[in-house]
C-alpha positions in Angstrom: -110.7 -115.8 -44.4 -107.5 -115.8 -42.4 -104.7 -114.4 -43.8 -101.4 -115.6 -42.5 -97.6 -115.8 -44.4 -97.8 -119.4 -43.9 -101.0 -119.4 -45.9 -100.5 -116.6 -48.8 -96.9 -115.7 -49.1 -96.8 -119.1 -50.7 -98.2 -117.6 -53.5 -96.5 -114.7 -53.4 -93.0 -116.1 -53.9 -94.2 -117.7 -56.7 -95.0 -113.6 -58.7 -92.1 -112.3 -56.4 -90.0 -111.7 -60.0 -92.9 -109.3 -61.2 -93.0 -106.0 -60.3 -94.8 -103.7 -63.3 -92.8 -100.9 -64.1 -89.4 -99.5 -64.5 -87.1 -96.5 -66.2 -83.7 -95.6 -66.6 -82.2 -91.9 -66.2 -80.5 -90.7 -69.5 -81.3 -93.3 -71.7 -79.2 -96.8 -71.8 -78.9 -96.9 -68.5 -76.8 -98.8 -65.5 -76.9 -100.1 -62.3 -75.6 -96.6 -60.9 -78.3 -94.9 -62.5 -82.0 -93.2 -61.7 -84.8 -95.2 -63.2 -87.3 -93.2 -65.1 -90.8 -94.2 -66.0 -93.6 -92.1 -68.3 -96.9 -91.7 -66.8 -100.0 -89.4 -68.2 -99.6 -86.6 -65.5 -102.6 -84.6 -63.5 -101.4 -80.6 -63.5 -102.6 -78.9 -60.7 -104.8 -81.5 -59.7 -101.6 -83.9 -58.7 -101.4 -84.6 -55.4 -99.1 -86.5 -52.9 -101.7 -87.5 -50.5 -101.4 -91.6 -50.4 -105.1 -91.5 -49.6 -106.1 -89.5 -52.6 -105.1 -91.6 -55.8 -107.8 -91.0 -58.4 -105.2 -91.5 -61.3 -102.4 -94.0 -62.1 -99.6 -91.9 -61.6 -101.1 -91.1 -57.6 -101.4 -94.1 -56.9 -97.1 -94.9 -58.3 -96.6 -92.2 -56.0 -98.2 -94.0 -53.1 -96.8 -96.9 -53.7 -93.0 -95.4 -53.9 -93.1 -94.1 -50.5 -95.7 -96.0 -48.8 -97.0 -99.7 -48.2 -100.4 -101.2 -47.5 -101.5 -103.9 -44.9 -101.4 -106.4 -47.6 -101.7 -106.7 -51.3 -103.8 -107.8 -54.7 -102.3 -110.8 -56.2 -102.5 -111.7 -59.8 -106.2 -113.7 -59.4 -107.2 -110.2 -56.7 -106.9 -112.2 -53.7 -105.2 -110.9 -50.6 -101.1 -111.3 -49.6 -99.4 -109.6 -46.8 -97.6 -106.5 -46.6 -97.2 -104.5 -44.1 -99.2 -107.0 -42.1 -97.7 -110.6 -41.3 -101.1 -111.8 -40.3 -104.9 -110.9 -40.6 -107.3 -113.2 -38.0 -110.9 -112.7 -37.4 -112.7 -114.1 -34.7 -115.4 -116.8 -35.2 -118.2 -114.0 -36.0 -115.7 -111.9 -38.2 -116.3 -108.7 -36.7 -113.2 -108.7 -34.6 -109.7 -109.1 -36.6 -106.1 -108.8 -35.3 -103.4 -107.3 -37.2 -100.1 -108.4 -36.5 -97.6 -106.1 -38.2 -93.8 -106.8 -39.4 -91.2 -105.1 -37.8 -90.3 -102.3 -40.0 -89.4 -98.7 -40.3 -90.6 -95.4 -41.4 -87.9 -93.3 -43.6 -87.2 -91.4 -40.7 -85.9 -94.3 -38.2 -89.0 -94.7 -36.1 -90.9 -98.3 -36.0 -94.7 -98.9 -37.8 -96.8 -99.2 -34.8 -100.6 -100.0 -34.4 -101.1 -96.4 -33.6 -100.1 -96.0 -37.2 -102.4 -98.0 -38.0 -104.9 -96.6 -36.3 -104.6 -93.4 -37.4 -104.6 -94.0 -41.0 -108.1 -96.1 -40.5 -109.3 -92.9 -39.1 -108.2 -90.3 -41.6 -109.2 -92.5 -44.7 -112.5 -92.4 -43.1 -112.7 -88.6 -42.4 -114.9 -87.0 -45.1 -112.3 -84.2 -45.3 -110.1 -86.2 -46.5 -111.7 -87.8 -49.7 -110.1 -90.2 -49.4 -109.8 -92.8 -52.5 -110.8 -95.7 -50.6 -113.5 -94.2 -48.0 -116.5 -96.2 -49.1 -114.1 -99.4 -47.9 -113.9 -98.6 -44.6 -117.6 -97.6 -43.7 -117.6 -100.9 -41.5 -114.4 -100.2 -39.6 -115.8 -99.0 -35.7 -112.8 -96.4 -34.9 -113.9 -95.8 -31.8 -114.0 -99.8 -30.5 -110.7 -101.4 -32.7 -107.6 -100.3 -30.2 -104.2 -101.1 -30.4 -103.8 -104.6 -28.7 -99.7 -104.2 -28.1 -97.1 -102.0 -30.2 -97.3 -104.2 -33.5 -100.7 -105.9 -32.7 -104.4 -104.2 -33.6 -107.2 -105.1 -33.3 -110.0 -103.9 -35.6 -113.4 -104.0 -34.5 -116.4 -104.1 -37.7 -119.9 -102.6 -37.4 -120.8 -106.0 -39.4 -119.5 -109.4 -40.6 -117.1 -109.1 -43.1 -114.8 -112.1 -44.0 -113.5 -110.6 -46.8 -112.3 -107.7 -44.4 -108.4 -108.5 -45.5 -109.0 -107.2 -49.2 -109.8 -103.6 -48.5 -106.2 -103.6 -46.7 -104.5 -103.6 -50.3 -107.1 -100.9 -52.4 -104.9 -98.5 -53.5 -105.2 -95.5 -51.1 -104.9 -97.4 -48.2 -101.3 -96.6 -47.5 -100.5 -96.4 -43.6 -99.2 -93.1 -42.7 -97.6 -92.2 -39.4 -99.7 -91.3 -36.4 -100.1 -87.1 -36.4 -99.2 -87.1 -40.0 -100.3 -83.4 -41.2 -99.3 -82.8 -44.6 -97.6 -84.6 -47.7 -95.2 -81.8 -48.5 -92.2 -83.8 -48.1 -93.5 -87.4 -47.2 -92.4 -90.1 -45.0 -93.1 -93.5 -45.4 -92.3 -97.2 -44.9 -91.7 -97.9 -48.7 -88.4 -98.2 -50.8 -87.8 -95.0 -51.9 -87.6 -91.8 -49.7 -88.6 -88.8 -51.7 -87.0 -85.8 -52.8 -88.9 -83.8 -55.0 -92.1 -82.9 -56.9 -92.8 -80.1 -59.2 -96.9 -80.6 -59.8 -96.9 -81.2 -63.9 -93.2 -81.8 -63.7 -91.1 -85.3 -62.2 -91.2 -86.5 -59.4 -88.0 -87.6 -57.8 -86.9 -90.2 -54.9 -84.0 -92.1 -53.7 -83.6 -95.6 -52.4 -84.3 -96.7 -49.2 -81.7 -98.8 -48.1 -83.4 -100.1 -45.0 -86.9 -101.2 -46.7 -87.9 -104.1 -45.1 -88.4 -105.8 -48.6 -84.5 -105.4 -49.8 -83.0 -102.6 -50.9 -83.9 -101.6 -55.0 -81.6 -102.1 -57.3 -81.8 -98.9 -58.4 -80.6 -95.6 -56.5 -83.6 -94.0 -57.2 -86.5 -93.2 -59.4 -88.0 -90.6 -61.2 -91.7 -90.3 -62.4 -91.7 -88.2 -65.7 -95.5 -86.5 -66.4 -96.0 -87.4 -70.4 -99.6 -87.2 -71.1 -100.3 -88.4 -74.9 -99.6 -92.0 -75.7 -98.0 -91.8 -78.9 -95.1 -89.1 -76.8 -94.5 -92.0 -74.2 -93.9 -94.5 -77.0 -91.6 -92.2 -78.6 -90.0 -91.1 -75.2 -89.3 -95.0 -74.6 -88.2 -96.2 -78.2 -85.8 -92.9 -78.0 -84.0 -93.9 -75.3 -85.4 -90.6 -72.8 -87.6 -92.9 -70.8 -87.2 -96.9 -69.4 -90.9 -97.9 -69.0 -94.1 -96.2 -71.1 -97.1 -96.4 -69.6 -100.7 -97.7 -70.9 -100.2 -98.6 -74.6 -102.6 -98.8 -76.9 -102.7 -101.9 -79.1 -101.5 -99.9 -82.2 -98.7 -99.0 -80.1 -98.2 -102.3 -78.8 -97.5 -103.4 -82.2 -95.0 -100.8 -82.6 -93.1 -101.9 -80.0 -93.3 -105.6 -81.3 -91.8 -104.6 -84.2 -89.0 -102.2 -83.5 -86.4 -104.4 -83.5 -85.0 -104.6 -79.9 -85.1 -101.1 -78.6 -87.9 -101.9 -76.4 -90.0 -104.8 -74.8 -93.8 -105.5 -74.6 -94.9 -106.3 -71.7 -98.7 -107.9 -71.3 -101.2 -108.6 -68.7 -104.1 -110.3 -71.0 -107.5 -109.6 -69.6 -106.7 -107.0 -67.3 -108.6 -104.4 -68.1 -112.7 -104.4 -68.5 -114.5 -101.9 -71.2 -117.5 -100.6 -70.2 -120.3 -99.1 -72.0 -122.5 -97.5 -69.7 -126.2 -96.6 -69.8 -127.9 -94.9 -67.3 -130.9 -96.8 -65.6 -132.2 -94.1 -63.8 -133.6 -92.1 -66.7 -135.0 -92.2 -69.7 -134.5 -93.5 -72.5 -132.5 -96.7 -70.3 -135.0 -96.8 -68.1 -136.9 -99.2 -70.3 -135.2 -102.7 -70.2 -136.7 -103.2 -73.1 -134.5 -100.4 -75.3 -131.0 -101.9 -72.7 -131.6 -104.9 -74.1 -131.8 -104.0 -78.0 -128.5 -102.1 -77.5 -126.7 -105.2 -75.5 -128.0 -107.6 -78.8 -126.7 -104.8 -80.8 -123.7 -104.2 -80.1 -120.7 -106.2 -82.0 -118.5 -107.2 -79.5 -116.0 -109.1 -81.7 -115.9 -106.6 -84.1 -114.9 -104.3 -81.7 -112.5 -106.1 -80.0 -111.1 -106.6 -83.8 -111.5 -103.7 -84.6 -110.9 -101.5 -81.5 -108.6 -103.7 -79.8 -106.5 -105.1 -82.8 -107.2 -108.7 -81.4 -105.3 -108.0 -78.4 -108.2 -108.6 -75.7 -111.3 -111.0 -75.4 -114.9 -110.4 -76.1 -116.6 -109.4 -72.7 -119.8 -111.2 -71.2 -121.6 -108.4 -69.7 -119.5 -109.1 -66.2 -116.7 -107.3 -65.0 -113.4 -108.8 -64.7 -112.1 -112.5 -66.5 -112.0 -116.0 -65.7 -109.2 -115.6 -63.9 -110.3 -114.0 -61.2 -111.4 -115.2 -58.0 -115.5 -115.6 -58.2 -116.0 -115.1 -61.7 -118.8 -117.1 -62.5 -117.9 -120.2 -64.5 -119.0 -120.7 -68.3 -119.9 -117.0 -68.3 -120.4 -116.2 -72.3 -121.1 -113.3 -74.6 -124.6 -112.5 -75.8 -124.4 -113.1 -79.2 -125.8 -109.7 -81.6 -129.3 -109.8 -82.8 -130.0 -107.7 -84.8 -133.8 -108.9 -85.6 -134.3 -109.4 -82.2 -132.7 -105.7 -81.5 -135.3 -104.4 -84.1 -138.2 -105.6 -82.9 -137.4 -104.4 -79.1 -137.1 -101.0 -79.9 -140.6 -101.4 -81.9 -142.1 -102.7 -78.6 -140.4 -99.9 -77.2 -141.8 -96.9 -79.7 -138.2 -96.4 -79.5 -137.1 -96.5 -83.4 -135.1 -93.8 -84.6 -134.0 -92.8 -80.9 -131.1 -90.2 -80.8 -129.2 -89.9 -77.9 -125.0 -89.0 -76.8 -123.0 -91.3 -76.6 -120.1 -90.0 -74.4 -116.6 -90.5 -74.8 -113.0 -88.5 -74.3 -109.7 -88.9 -75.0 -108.6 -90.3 -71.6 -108.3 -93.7 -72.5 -106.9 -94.5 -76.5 -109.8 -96.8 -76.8 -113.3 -95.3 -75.8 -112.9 -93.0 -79.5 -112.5 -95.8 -81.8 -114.8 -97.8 -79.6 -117.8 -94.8 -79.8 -117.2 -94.6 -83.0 -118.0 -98.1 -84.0 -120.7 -98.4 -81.2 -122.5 -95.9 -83.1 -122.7 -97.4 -86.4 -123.7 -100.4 -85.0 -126.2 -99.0 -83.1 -127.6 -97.1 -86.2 -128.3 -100.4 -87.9 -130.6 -102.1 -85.4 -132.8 -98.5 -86.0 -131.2 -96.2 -83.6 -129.3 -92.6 -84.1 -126.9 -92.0 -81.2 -123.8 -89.6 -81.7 -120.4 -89.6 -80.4 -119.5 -86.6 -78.1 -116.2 -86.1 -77.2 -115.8 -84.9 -73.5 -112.7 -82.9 -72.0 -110.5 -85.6 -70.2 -109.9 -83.9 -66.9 -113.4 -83.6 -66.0 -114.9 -86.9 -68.2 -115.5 -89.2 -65.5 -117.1 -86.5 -63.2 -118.9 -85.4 -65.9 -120.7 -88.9 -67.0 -121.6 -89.7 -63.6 -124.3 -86.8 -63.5 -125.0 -86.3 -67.0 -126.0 -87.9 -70.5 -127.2 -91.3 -70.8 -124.4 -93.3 -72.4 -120.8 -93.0 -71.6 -117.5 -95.2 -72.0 -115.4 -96.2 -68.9 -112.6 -98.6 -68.4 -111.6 -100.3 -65.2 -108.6 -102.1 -64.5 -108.8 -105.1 -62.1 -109.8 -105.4 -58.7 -111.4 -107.8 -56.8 -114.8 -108.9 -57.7 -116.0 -108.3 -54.2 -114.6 -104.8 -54.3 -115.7 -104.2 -57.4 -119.7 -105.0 -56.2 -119.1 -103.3 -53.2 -117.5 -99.8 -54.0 -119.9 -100.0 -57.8 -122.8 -101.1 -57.6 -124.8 -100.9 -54.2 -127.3 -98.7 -53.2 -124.5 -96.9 -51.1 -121.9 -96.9 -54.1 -119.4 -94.4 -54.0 -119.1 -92.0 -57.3 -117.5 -94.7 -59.3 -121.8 -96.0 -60.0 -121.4 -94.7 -63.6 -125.1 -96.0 -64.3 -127.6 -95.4 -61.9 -128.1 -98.4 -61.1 -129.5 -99.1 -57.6 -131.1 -102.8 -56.1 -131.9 -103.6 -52.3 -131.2 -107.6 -53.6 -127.6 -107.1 -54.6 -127.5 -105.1 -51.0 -129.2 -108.1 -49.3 -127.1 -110.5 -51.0 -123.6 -108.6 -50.6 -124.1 -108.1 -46.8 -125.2 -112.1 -46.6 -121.7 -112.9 -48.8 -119.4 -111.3 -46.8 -120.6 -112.5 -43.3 -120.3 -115.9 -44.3 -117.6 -117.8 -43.3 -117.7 -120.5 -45.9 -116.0 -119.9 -49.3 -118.2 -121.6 -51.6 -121.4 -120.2 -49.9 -119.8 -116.7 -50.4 -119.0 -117.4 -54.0 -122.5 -118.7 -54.8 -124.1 -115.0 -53.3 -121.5 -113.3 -55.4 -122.3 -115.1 -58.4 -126.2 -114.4 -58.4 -124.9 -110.5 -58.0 -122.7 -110.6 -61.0 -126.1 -112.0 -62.5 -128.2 -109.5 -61.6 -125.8 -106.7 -62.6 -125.3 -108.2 -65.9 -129.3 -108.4 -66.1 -130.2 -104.9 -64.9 -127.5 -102.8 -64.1 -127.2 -101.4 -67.9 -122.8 -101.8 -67.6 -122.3 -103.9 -70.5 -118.8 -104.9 -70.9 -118.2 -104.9 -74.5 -114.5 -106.0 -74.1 -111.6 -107.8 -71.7 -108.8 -105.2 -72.9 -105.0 -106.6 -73.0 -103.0 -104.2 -70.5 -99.9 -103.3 -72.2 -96.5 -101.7 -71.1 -93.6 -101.1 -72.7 -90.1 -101.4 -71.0 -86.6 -100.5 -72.7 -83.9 -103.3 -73.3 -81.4 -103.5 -70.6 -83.9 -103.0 -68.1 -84.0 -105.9 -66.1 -86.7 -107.4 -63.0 -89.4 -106.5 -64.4 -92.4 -108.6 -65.7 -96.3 -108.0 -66.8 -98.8 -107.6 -63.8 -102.1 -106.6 -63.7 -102.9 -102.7 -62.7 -103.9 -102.8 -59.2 -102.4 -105.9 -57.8 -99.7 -105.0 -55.8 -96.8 -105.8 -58.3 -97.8 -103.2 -60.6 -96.8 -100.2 -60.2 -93.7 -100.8 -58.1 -89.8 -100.0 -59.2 -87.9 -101.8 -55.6 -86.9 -104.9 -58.1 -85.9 -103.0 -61.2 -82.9 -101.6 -62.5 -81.2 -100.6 -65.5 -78.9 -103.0 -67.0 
C-alpha cells in the first residue's frame, strides 16, 4: 500500500467540509468568539499526554494540539497528515516517510527525529501508551532518519498495511526530548493555554497551522458528564456542540424547533455483547450459540436504539468499511433451536451476570432487554450495573457477560489490537486462536489487495464463529451542534474529521 497525496488526498478533498465538532463561548456566538464543545470528562484520571487517550475527550485534546502521520477516512482507510508520502519497499519491511514542511507552536520545524522519538516513547512500556500494541513491529533501533524531513522505518515483519497505525488515535508526534505535557507544544491548530483536570480546557488558534488558520480564536473543552446535561447545555445556548447523544436525545434535538442541529454518522458505532470463552459457562459453544439464536436483535435495535441504527451480523464494523465481508447477514432468533442447545448443554435454567454501567446510554436498556430475552429460551441471567470509571477494566477480568461499544476503526486494526493471541486489554472475551494469528501475519505481508481482503474475511468469519463478541447492533453516532455554528458536518468517531474544531466557527 503506498500512500502518496497524489493517491489519497483525492479523497480527502472530497470530506475536507467535515470536521465533527464545534462550540461557541457564551452562547449565540460569533466569529470573534471561543468555541465551546461538551464532552463526558475523566476527573483525576484526565490526562494531557497525546499518547494516553483512553476516553473521547483525550483523544479531542490530542487532536487540538497535535497531528498524526496520516489519518482514518470515512470507509477507515489511510490519508496523509503530517506525512506527504508513505513508501514501502518491495518486501514491505522498509517504508519512507516523507514529512510536510511544518511547524511546532513554538517556531521550530517537524523533523524525522521527531518522528523518531515519538515511535520510541509510544513503544516504551512506561508510557502506556494508547496505541503500543501498533507498533510492536516497528525496529527502533534499525529505522533512522534518512534526511531532516525523510524517515525511514524499518519493520521486524511484512506489514503492508503499516500506513494505518500512523492515524490510531495516540499516535500524535511529539518533539524530540519532549518530557512532560504540562503546558504542551505541538504541530496542530490550537496552541494551549489552560487545563484544570475536571474543569475546561482552554486553547487559542494557531495562526501558522499548516492546514489554515481556524476560524475560530480558540476553543474550549467543557467536562459535562451525564447526557441529558449536555443536551440541555446545548439547547440552552451555554455550549455549541454536545457530545454522544442518545437516540432519545437525538429526537429531542429533531424536534426543538431550530435551536440546535442533529448531526449523524449511520453505522458508526458497533454494540457488543460479550461472553467470555475462556471459562465456564461460554466455554461450551454449544450454550454461545443458544444465546446468539436468542437474542432479538431487531427488537433491540427498536427498542434500544429507537430505529436509529442497523441490526448487527455478529462482525464488527458496516458495509461501509473497507473489508467487510460482502452479503454478511444477521442470524435470525431461534428460539426452538436455542432451547434445545441448552438441553444438549444441561445448561437450562443457567444464571449468570450480565454486566453493564452507565458509561454508554445504551448498554442499560440493552441488558435489560437481553435479559428477558434470554429468560425465554430457558436461561436466568441478571443485569449488574457496574461503576463507570472502572467498567471496562473491570469486565476484562471478571464475570462472564459484559456490554461494550466500539466506535469505528479499521477492520485490520480492529483484528489486530482485539482479537489475537497478543491482543492488548481491549480482548473483552477471552478469546484466543493461533489461525486468526497465522492468517493476520499472512494478510498483512501480502502485497496484493484482494489476497489481503480474502485472509481478513476468513478472520472476521472465525471471530463471528468462535470469538463469543456478538454484535447485536450498528448504533447511529449522533451529535448535536447549535444553529449559527457553521463548518461542521457528521463524521465517524475515529477518522480523522471527528473530533477536530480548525474549520468551525460560530456564526
Amino acid at each position: 500500500m503506498e500512500l502518496t497525496r497524489r493517491t489519497f488526498l483525492g479523497g480527502a478533498a472530497a470530506l475536507a467540509a467535515v470536521p465533527a465538532l464545534a462550540a461557541c463561548g457564551g452562547g449565540t456566538g460569533g466569529g470573534s468568539e471561543r468555541l465551546r464543545a461538551a464532552f463526558p470528562g475523566g476527573g483525576s484520571r484526565e490526562s494531557l499526554d497525546p499518547h494516553v487517550v483512553p476516553q473521547f475527550v483525550d483523544q479531542v485534546r490530542a487532536r487540538a494540539t497535535f497531528d498524526t502521520l496520516t489519518g482514518w477516512s470515512q470507509d477507515m482507510t489511510a490519508e496523509p497528515r503530517l506525512a506527504e508520502s508513505v513508501e514501502p519497499d518491495a518486501a514491505g519491511t522498509r517504508w519512507r516517510i516523507r514529512l510536510r514542511d511544518t511547524r511546532w507552536h513554538d517556531g521550530r520545524p517537524l523533523t524525522a527525529d521527531d518522528v523518531l522519538f515519538t515511535f520510541r516513547r509510544i513503544a516504551d512500556p512506561a508510557t502506556t501508551a494508547s496505541a503500543a500494541s501498533l507498533f510492536t513491529r516497528v525496529d527502533l533501533t534499525a529505522s533512522r532518519a534518512a534526511g531532516p524531513r525523510e524517515v525511514e522505518v524499518v519493520l521486524t515483519a511484512p506489514d503492508f498495511t503499516f500506513p494505518l497505525w500512523l492515524g490510531a488515535p495516540g499516535s500524535e508526534i511529539v518533539a524530540a526530548g519532549t518530557t512532560g505535557f504540562a503546558t504542551p507544544v505541538g504541530t496542530g491548530p490550537f496552541r494551549f493555554v489552560s487545563f484544570t483536570p475536571g474543569g475546561p480546557t482552554v486553547y487559542t488558534r494557531n495562526d501558522a497551522y499548516w492546514d489554515g488558520a481556524p476560524p475560530a480564536p480558540g476553543l474550549e473543552l467543557t467536562p459535562i458528564d451525564e447526557e441529558q446535561a449536555r443536551l440541555g447545555a446545548l439547547l440552552s445556548g451555554q455550549v455549541a456542540y454536545a457530545h454522544d447523544l442518545r437516540p432519545a436525545s437525538a429526537r429531542q434535538v429533531e424536534a426543538q424547533g431550530g435551536r440546535a442541529t442533529l448531526l449523524t454518522a449511520p453505522q458508526s458505532t458497533t454494540q457488543f455483547l460479550n461472553l467470555r470463552v475462556d471459562r465456564p459457562p461460554f466455554a461450551d459453544p454449544r450454550v454461545r450459540e443458544a444465546v446468539r439464536l436468542g437474542i432479538d436483535r431487531e427488537a433491540l435495535v427498536r427498542v434500544v436504539l429507537l430505529d436509529t441504527g442497523q441490526v448487527g451480523a455478529d462482525l464488527f464494523g458496516g458495509p461501509d468499511l473497507e473489508y467487510y465481508p460482502a452479503g454478511a447477514t444477521a442470524a435470525p432468533r431461534d428460539v426452538g433451536r436455542a432451547r434445545a442447545l441448552l438441553r444438549e448443554a444441561g445448561a437450562e435454567g443457567l444464571a449468570f451476570e450480565l454486566q453493564t454501567s452507565g458509561s454508554d446510554p445504551n448498554f442499560q436498556p440493552a441488558a435489560t432487554l437481553v435479559a428477558e430475552q434470554l429468560r425465554e429460551i430457558g436461561l436466568a441471567p441478571t443485569p449488574r450495573v457496574l461503576d463507570a470509571p472502572t467498567y471496562f477494566t473491570t469486565v476484562r477480568t471478571s464475570g462472564v457477560a459484559s456490554f461494550t461499544r466500539t466506535g469505528a476503526l479499521p477492520i485490520p486494526d480492529f483484528i489486530g489490537r482485539r482479537r489475537l493471541s497478543s491482543a492488548d486489554n481491549s480482548n473483552y472475551t477471552g478469546y484466543r486462536s493461533a489461525e486468526v494469528d497465522r492468517l493476520y501475519a499472512q494478510a498483512v505481508a501480502n502485497p496484493d489487495e484482494s489476497a489481503r481482503g480474502a485472509d481478513l474475511t476468513r478472520i472476521q468469519t472465525l471471530l463471528r464463529d468462535e470469538s463469543g463478541a456478538l454484535v447485536w447492533g450498528l448504533s447511529d453516532w449522533n451529535v448535536g451542534v447549535a444553529a449559527g455554528v457553521t463548518g461542521i458536518e457528521a463524521a465517524k468517531p475515529n477518522s480523522h474529521l471527528w473530533g477536530r474544531f480548525d474549520k468551525a466557527a460560530a456564526g
